[in-house]
C-alpha positions in Angstrom: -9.8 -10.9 -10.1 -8.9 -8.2 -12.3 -4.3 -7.5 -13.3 -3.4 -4.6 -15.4 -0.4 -2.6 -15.7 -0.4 0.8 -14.3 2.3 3.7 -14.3 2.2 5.2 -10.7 3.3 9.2 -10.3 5.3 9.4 -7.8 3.4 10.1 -4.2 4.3 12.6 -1.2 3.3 11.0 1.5 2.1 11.5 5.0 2.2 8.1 8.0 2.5 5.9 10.5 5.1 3.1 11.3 4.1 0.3 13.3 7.3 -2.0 13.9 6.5 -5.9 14.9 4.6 -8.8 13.7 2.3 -8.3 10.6 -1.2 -8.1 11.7 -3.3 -6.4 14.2 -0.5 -3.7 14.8 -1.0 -2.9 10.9 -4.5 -2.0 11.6 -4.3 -0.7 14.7 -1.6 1.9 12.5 -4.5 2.5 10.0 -6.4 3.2 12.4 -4.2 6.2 14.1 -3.6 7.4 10.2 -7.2 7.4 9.7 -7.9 9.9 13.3 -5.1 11.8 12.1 -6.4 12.3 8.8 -10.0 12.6 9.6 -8.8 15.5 12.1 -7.3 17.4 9.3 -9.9 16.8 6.8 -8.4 14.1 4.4 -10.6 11.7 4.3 -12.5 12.7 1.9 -13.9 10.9 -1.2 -10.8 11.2 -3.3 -8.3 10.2 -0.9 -5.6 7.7 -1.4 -4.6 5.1 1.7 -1.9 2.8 1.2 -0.7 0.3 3.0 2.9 -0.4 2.8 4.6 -3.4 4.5 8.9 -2.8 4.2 10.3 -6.1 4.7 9.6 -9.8 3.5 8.9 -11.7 7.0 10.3 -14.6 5.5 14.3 -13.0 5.7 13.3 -10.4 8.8 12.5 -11.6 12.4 8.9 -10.4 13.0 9.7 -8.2 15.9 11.5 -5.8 13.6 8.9 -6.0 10.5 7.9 -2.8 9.5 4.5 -1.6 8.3 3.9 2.6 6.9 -0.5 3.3 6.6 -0.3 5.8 4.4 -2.4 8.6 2.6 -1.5 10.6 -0.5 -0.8 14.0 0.6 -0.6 16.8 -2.1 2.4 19.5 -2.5 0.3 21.6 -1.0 -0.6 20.1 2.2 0.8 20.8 5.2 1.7 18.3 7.8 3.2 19.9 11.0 2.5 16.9 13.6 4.3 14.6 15.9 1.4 12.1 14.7 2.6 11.2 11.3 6.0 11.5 9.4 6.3 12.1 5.6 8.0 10.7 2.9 7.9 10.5 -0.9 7.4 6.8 -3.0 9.0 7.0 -6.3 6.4 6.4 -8.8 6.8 3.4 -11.7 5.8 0.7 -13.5 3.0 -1.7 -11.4 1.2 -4.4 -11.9 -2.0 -3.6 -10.3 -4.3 -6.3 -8.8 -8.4 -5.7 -8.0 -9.3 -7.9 -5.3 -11.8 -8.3 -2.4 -10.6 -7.5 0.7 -10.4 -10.7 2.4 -7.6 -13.0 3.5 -8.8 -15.5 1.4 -9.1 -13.3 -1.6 -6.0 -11.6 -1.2 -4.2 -15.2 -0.6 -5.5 -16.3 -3.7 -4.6 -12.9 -5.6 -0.3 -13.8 -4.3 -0.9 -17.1 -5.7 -1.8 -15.8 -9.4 0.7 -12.8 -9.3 3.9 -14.4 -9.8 2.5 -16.7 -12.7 0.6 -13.2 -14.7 4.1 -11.4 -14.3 6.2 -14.6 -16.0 3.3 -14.8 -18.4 3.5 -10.8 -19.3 7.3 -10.9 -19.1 7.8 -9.1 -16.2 9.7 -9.4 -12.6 9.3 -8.0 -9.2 10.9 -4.8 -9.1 12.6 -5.1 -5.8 14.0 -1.7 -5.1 10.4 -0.4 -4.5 7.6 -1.8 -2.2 4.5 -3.6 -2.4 2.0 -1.7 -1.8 -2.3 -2.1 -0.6 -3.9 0.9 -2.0 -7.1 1.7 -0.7 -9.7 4.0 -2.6 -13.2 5.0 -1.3 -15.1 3.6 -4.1 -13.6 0.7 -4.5 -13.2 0.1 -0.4 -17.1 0.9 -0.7 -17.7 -2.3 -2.4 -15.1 -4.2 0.0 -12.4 -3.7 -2.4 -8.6 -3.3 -2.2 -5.4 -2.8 -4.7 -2.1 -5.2 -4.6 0.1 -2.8 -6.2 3.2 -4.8 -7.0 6.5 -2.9 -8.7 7.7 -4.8 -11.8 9.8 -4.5 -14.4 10.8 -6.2 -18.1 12.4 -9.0 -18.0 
């Protein structure tokens, strides 16, 4: 698995917000970004898809967990549609992680995050979200992004 640092810009965004377990509903949201998008010509090579769970399910009941599929939408863009909402993600300071996009792979990329932050002295920057970024080539070749905030300790 590959960790480096990365200074995110910050993003205008267009979505959509499934609300309720973590899961199927998530992808069932990509999904419904992904029509959207396709029917307004995003998708193309250089598009940016993030996925962006809001709360820790550990401390929120699951029926009110909150989940935003996201693309990167530029100033430029347009979005007049009751299909998505928009919003804008402060950029930052992340710790970015390349990993196959599996369960098992993604498990195992959690487990080595917390220790490579300590290591690099560095903390979860809480005021910002976690984020799954997800770029053609990379999703190509069944890759994905854990991009976690951090800061110095």
């Amino acid at each position: 698995m590959e960790m480096y640092f990365e200074t995110l810009q910050s993003y205008r965004i267009a979505y959509v917000r499934q609300v309720g377990p973590y899961g199927a509903g998530n992808v069932e949201a990509m999904d419904r970004l992904k029509q959207w998008a396709n029917d307004q010509e995003l998708l193309t090579e250089s598009a940016i898809l993030l996925g962006i769970p809001q709360d820790d399910p550990a401390s929120t009941p699951a029926q009110h967990c909150r989940y935003d599929a996201a693309i990167v939408m530029t100033e430029l863009e347009p979005v007049h549609s009751d299909a998505v909402e928009t919003s804008e993600l402060s950029g930052g300071e992340y710790l970015i992680c390349k990993v196959r996009h599996t369960a098992e792979d993604m498990q195992q990329a959690w487990n080595e995050i917390i220790p490579h932050l300590q290591k690099n002295h560095h903390t979860l920057d809480h005021t910002k979200p976690v984020m799954e970024r997800y770029r053609y080539q990379l999703l190509k070749n069944h890759f994905c992004e854990i991009c976690v905030p951090v800061k110095l300790v």
